[in-house]
C-alpha positions in Angstrom: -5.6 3.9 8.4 -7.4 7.1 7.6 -3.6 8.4 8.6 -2.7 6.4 5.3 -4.9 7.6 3.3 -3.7 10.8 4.0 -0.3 10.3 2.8 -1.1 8.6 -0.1 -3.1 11.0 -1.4 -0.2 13.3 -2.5 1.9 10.6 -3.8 2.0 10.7 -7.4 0.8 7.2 -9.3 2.9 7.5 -12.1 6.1 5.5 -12.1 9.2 8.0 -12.2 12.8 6.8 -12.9 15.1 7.2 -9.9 19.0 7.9 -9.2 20.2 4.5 -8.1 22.6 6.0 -6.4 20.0 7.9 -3.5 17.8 5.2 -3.2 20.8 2.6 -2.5 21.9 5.0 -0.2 19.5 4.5 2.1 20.0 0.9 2.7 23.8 1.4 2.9 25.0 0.8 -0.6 22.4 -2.8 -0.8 19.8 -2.6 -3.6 18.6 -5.6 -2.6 18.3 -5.2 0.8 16.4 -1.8 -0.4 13.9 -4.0 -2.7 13.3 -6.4 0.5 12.3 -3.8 3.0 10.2 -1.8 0.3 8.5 -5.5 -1.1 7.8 -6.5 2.6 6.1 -2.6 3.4 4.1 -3.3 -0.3 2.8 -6.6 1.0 1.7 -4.8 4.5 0.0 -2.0 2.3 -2.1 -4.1 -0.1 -3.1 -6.1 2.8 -4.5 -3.4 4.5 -5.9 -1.1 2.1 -7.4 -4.9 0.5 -9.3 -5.2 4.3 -10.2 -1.4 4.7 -11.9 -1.5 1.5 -13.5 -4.6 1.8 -14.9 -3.1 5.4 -16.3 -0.3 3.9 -17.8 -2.3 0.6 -19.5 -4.5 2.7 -21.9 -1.8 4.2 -23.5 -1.7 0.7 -23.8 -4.9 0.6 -27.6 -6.4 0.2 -28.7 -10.1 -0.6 -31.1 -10.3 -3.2 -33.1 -13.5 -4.9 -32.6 -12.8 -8.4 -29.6 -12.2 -10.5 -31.2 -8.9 -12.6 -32.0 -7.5 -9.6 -28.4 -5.6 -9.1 -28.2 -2.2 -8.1 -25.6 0.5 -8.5 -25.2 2.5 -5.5 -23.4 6.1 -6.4 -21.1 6.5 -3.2 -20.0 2.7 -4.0 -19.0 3.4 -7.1 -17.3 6.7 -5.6 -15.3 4.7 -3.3 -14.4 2.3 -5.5 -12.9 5.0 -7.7 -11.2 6.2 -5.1 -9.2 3.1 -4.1 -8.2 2.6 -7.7 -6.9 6.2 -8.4 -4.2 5.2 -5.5 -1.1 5.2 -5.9 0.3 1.4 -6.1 1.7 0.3 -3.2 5.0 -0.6 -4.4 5.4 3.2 -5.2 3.5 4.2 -1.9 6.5 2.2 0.0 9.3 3.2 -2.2 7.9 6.8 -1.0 8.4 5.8 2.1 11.7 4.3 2.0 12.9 7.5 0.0 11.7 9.7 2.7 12.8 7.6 5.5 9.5 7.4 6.8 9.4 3.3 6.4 11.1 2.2 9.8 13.0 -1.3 9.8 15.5 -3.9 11.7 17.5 -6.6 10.9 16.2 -9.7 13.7 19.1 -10.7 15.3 20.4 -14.7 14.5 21.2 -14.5 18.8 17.6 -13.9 19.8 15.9 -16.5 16.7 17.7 -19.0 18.5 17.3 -18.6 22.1 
């Protein structure tokens, strides 16, 4: 994952408009087939930035009796920050796709039955 964060880094989290043309190009003329590969990658992302986040949140974590007795903890709050100046992960996978990093194949209706 830190792999990931990497990457993601340098992408930009602003939304920029696209030539339709390249990005169907990629998925041989099928926007939609684009959109699926590119939502599916999305889901994968959120999912695991969502656990690796959680995982590292969690070492702060402290129990406490009373409700007023909540603490703010600097490199919490510095983490927190960081997972929320990310890029989205639709645009992190549309990155992908564009650059033909994001590997994909079609399952075969031969093997699903057999």
């Amino acid at each position: 994952m830190a792999d990931l964060k990497q990457k993601v880094q340098g992408i930009d989290p602003d939304l920029k408009a696209m030539d339709l043309k390249k990005f169907t190009a990629k998925s041989e003329g099928n926007i939609y087939e684009a959109l699926a590969v590119i939502g599916k990658r999305a889901g994968d992302l959120v999912t695991d930035l969502k656990i690796e986040l959680h995982g590292k949140l969690e070492e702060f974590a402290v129990t406490y009796d009373a409700i007023e007795e909540v603490m703010e903890n600097k490199e919490q709050l510095e983490i927190s920050k960081f997972y929320e100046r990310l890029a989205n992960p639709a645009l992190i996978a549309t990155n992908e796709f564009m650059e033909g990093t994001l590997e994909y194949e079609y399952k075969n209706d031969e093997d699903q039955e057999s």
